[in-house]
N, C-alpha and C positions, 0 to 999 in steps of 0.2 A: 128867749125861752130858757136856754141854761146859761149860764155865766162862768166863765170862767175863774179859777182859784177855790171856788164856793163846794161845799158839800151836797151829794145827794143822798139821797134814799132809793136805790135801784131796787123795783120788782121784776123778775126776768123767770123764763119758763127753765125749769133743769131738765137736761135728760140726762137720763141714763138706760146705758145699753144695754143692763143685764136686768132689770126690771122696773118697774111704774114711777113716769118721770114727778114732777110737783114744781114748785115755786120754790125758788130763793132768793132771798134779800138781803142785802146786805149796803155800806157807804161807801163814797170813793169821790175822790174830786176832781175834778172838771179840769182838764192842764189845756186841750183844744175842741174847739166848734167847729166842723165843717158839715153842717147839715147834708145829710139823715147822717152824716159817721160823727161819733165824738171821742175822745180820749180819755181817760180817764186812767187815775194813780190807785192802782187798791195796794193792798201791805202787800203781796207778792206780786207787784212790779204791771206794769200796764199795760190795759189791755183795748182796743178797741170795740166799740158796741155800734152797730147797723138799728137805729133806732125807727126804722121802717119794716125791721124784721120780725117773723112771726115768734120768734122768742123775746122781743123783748114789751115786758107789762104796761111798764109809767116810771118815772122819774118825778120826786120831789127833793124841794130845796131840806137839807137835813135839819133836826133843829138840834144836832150836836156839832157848831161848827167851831 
């Protein structure tokens, strides 16, 4: 399903606590897999994502890789 080194396309739910959360998207690449958690490098430093959680959209392969 995801690969490691390779870029994605993360769609994930925002919130925010002082008013009406939305979608944000943004790319980040894949450093580990250990399904449902995966790793991932974004420019301010890494973070992990619970890909069975009700924040997070879908994942695709980027096509700016």
């Amino acid at each position: 399903m995801f690969e490691i080194g390779k870029r994605y396309q993360f769609n994930m739910v925002s919130y925010d606590p002082t008013g009406p959360g939305g979608t944000q998207t943004f790319n980040a690449i894949i450093s580990e897999v250990h399904l449902p958690l995966i790793k991932i490098q974004k420019m301010d430093g890494p973070e992990i994502i619970n890909t069975q959680s009700s924040y997070f959209i879908s994942a695709e392969l980027s096509k700016y890789q």
